[in-house]
N, CA, C and O atoms as a GROMACS GRO file, in nm:
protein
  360
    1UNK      N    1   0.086  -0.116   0.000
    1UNK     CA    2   0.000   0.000   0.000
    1UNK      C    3   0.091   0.122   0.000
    1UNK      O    4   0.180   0.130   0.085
    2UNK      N    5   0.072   0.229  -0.099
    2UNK     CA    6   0.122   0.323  -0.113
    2UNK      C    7   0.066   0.426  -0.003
    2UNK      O    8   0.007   0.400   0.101
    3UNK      N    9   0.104   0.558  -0.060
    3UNK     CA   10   0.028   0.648   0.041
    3UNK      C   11  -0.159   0.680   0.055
    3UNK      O   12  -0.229   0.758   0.120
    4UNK      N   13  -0.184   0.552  -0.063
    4UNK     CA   14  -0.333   0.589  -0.054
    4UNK      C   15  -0.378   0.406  -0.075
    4UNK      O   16  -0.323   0.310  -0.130
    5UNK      N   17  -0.474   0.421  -0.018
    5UNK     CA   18  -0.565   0.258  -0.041
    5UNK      C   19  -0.616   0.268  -0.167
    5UNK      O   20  -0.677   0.374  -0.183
    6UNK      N   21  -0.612   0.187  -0.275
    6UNK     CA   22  -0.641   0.174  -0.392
    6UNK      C   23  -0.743   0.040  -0.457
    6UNK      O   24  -0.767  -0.073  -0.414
    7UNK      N   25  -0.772   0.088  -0.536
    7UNK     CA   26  -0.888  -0.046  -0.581
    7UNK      C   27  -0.766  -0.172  -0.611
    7UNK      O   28  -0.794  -0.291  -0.598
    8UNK      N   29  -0.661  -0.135  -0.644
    8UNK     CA   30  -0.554  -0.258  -0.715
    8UNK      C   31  -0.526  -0.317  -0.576
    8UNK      O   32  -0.498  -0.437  -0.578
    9UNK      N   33  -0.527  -0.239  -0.422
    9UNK     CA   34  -0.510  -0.329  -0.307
    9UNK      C   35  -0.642  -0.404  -0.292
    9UNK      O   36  -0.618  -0.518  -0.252
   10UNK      N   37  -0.748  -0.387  -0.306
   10UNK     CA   38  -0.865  -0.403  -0.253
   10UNK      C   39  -0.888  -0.523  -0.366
   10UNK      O   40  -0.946  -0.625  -0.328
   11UNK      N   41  -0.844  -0.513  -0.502
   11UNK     CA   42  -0.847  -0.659  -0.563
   11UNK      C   43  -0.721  -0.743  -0.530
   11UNK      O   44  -0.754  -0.859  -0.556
   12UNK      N   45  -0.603  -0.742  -0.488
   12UNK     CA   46  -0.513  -0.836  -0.496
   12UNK      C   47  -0.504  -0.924  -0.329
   12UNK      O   48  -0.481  -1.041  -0.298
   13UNK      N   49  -0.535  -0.796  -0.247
   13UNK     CA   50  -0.573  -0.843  -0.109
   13UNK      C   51  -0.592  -0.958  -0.034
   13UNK      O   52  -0.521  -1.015   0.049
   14UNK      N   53  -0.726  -0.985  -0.091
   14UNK     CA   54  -0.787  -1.125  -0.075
   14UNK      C   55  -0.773  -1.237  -0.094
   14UNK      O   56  -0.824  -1.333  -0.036
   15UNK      N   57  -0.694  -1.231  -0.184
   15UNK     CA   58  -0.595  -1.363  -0.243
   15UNK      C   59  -0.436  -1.345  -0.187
   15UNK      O   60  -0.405  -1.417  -0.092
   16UNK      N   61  -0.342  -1.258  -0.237
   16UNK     CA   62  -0.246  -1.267  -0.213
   16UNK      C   63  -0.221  -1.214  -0.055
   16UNK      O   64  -0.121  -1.258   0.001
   17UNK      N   65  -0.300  -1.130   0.011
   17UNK     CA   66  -0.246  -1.060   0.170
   17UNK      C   67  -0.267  -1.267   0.194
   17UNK      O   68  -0.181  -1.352   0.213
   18UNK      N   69  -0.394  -1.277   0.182
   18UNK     CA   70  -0.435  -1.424   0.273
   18UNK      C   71  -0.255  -1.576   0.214
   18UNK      O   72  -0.194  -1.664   0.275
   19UNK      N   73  -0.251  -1.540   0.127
   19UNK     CA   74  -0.129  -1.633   0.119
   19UNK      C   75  -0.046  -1.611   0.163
   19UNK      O   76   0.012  -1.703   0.222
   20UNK      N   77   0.027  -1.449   0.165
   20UNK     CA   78   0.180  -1.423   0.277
   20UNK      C   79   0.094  -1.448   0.421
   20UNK      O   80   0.156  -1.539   0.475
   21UNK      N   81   0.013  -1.422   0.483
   21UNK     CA   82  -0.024  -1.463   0.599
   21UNK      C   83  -0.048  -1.622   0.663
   21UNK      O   84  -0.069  -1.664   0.777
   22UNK      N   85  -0.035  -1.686   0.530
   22UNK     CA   86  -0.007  -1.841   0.502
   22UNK      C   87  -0.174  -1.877   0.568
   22UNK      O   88  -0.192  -1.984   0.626
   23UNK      N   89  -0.273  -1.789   0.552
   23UNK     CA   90  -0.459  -1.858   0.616
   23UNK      C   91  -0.510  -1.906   0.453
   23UNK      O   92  -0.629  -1.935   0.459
   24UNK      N   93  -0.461  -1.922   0.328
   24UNK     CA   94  -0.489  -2.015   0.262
   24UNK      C   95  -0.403  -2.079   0.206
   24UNK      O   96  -0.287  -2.054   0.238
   25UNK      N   97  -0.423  -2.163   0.120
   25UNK     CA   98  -0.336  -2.284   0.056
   25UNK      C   99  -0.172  -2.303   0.051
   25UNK      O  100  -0.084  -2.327  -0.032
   26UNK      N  101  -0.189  -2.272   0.227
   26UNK     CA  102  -0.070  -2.320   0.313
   26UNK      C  103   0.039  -2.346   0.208
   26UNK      O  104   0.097  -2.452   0.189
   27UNK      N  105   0.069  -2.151   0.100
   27UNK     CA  106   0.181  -2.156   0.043
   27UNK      C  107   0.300  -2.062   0.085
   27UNK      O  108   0.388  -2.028   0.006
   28UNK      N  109   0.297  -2.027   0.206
   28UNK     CA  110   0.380  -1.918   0.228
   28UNK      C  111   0.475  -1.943   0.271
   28UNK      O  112   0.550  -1.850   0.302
   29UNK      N  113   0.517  -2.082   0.293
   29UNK     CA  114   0.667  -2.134   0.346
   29UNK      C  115   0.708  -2.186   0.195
   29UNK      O  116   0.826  -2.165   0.164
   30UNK      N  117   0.609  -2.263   0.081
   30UNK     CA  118   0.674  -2.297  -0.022
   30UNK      C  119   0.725  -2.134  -0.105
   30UNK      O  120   0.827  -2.133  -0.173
   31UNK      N  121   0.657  -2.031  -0.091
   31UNK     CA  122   0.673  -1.899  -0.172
   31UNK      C  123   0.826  -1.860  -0.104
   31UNK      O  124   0.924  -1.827  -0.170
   32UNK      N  125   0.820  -1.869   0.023
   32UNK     CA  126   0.935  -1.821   0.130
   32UNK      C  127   0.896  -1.661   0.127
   32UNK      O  128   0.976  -1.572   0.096
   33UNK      N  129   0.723  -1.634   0.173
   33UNK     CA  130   0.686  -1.499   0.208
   33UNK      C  131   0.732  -1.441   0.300
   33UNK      O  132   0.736  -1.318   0.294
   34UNK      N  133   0.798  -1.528   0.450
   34UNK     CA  134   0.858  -1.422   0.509
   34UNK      C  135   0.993  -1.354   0.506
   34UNK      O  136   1.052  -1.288   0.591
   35UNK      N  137   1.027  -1.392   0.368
   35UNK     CA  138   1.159  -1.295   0.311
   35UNK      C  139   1.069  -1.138   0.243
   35UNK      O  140   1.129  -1.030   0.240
   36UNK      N  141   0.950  -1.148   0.203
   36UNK     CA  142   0.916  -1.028   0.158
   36UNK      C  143   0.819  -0.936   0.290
   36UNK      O  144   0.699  -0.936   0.317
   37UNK      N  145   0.932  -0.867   0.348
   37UNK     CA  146   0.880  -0.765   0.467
   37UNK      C  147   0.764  -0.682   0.434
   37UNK      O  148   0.656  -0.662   0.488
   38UNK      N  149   0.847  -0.620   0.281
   38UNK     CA  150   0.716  -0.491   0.292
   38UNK      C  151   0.612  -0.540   0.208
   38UNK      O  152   0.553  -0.451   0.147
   39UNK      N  153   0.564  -0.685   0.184
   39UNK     CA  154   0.466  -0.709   0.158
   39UNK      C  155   0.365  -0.807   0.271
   39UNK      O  156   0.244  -0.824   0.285
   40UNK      N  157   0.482  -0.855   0.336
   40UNK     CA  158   0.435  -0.870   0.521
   40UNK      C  159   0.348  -0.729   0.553
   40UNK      O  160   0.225  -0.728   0.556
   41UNK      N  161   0.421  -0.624   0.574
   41UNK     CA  162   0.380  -0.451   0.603
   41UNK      C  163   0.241  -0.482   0.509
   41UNK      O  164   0.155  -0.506   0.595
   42UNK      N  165   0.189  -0.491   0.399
   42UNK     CA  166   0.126  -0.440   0.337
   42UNK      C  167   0.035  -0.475   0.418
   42UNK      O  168  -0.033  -0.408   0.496
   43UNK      N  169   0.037  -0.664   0.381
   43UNK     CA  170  -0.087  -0.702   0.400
   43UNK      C  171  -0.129  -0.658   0.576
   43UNK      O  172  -0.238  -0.612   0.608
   44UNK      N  173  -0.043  -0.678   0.648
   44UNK     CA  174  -0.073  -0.640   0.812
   44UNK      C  175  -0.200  -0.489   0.771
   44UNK      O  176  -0.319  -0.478   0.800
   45UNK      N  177  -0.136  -0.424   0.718
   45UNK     CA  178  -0.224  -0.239   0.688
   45UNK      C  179  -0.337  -0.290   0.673
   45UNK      O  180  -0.435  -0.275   0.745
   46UNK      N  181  -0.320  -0.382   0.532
   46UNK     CA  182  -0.445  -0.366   0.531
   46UNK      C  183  -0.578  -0.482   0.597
   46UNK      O  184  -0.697  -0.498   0.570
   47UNK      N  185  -0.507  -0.529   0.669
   47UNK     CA  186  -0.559  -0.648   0.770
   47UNK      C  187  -0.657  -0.600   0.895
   47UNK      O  188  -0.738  -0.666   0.960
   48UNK      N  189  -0.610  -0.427   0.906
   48UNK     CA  190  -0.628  -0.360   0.994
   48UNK      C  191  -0.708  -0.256   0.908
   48UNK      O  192  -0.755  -0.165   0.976
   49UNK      N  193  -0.716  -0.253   0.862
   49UNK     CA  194  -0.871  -0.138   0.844
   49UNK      C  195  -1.001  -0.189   0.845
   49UNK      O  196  -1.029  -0.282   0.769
   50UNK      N  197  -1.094  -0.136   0.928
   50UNK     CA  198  -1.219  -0.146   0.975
   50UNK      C  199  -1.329  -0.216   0.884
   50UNK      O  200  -1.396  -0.316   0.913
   51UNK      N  201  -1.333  -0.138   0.758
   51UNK     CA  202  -1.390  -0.185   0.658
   51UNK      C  203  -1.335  -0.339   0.621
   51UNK      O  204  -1.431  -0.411   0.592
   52UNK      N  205  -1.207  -0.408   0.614
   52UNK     CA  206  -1.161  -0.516   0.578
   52UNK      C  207  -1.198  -0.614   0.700
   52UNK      O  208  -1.273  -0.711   0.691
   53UNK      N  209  -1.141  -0.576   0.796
   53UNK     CA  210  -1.226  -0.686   0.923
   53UNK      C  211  -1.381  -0.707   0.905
   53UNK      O  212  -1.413  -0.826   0.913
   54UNK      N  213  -1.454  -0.644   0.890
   54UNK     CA  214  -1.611  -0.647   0.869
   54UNK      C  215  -1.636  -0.741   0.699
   54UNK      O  216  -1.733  -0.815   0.687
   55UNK      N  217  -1.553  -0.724   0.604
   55UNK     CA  218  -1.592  -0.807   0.501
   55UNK      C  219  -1.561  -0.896   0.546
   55UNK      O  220  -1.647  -0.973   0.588
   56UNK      N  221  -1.470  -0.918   0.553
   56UNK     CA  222  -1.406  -1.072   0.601
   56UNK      C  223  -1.490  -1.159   0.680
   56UNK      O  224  -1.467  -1.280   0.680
   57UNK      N  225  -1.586  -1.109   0.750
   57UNK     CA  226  -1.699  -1.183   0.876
   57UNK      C  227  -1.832  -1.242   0.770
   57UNK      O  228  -1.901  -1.341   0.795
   58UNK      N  229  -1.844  -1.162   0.660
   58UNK     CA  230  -1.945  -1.128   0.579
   58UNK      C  231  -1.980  -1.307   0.497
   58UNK      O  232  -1.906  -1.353   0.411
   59UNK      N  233  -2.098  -1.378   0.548
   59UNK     CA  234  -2.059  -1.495   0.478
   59UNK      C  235  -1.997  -1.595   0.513
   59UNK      O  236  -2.024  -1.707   0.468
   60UNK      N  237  -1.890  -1.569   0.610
   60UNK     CA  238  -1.774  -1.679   0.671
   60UNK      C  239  -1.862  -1.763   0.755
   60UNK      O  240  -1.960  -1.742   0.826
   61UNK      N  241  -1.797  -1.856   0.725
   61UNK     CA  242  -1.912  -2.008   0.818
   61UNK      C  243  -1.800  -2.116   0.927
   61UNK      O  244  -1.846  -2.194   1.010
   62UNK      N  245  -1.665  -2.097   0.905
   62UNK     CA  246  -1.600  -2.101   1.002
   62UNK      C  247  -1.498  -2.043   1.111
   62UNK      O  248  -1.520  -1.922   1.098
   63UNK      N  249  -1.429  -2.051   1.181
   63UNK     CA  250  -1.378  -1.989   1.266
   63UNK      C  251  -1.395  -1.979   1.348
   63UNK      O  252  -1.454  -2.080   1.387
   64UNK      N  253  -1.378  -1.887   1.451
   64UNK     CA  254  -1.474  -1.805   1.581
   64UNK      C  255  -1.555  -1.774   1.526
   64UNK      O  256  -1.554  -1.695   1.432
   65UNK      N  257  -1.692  -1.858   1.595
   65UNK     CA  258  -1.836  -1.778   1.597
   65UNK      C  259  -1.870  -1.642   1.594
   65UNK      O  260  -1.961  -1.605   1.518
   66UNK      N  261  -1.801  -1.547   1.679
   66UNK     CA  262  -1.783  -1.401   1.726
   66UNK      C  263  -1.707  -1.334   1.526
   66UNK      O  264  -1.727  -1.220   1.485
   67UNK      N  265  -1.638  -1.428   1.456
   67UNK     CA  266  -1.586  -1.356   1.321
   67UNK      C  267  -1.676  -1.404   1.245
   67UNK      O  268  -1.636  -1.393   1.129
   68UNK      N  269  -1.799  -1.464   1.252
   68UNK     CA  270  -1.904  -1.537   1.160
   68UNK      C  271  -1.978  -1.444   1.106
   68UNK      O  272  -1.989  -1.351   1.186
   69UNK      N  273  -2.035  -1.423   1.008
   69UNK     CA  274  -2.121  -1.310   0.966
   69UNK      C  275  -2.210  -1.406   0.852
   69UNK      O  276  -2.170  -1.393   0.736
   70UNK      N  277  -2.331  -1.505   0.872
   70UNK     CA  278  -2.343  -1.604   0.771
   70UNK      C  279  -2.440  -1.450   0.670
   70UNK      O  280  -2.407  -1.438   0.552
   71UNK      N  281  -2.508  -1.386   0.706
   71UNK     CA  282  -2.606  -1.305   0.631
   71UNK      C  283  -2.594  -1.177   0.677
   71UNK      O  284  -2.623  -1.152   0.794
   72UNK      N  285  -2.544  -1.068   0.583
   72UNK     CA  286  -2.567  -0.910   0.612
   72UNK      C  287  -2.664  -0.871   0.563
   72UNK      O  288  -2.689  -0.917   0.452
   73UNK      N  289  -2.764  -0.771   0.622
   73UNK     CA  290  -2.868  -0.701   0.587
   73UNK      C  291  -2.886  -0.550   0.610
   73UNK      O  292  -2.941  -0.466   0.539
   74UNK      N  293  -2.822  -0.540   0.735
   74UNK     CA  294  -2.819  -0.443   0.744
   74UNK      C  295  -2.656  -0.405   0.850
   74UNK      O  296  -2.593  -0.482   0.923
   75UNK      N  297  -2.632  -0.274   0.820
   75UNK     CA  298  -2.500  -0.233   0.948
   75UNK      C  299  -2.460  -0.325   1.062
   75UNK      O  300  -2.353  -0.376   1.096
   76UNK      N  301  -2.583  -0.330   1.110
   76UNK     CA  302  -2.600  -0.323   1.290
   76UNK      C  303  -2.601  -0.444   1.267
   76UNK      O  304  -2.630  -0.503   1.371
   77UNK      N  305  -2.583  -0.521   1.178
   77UNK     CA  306  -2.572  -0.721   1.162
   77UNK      C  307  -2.445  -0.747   1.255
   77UNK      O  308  -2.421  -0.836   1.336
   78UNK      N  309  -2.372  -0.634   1.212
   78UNK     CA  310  -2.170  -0.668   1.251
   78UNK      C  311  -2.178  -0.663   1.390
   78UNK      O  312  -2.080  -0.722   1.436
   79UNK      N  313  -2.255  -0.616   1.483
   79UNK     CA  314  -2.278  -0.608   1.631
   79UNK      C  315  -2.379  -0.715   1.652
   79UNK      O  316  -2.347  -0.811   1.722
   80UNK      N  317  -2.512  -0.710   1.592
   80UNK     CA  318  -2.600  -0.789   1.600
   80UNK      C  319  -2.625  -0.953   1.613
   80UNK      O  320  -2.668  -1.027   1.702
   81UNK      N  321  -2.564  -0.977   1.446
   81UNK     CA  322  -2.625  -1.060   1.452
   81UNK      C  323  -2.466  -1.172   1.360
   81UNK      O  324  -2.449  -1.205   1.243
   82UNK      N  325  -2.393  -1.193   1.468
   82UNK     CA  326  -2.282  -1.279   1.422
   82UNK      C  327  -2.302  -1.437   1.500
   82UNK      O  328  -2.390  -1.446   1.586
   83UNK      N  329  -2.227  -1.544   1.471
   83UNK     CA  330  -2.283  -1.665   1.508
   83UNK      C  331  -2.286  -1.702   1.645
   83UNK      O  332  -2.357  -1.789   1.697
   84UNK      N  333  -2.177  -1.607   1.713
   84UNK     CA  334  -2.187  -1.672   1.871
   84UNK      C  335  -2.301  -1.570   1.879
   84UNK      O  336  -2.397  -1.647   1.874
   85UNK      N  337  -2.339  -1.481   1.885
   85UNK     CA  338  -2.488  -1.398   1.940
   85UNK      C  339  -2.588  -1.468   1.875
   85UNK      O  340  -2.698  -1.426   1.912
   86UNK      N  341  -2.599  -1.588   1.764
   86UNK     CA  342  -2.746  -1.650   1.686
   86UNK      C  343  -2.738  -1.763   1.790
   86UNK      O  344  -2.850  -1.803   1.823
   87UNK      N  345  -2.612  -1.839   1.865
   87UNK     CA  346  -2.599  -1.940   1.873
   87UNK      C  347  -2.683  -1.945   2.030
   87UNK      O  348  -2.743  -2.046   2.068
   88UNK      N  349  -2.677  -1.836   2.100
   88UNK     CA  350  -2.739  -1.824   2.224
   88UNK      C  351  -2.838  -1.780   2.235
   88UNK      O  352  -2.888  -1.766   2.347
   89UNK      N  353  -2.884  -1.752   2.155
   89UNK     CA  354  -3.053  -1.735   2.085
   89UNK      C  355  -3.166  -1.882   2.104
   89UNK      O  356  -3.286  -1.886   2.130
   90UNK      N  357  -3.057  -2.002   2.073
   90UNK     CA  358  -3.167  -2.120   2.025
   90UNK      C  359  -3.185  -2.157   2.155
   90UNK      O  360  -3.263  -2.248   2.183
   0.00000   0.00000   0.00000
């Protein structure tokens, strides 16, 4: 990430931040990602903006219950209505 968040982070993100972080197809020891720091840096940035934590919940069906988000409808879902708060409902 340069000095501004860009649509080219916001498409490559999701795929490539999640592979140097090695949370998919457990390639980041075959890539040898933790030789690339400032793309370590990147993805951390953007791991951490508000908007990216909240998609990421959006849909997800495993994990922590509390990062579950199976259906958004509205805002107040991201407080509302995530799987450990449906799960103590039944």
């Amino acid at each position: 990430m340069g000095d501004e968040y860009t649509i080219a982070d916001m498409a490559i993100w999701p795929w490539y931040g999640a592979v140097v972080k090695n949370i998919v197809y457990d390639a980041a020891e075959f890539l040898e990602a933790h030789t690339y720091t400032n793309v370590i840096r990147w993805a951390d940035e953007i791991a951490q903006r508000p908007a990216v934590k909240r998609g990421r919940m959006v849909n997800k069906t495993w994990g922590e219950p509390a990062t579950q988000l199976h259906e958004r409808h509205d805002a107040s879902d991201f407080e509302l209505r995530t799987q450990d708060k449906l799960d103590t409902e039944k």
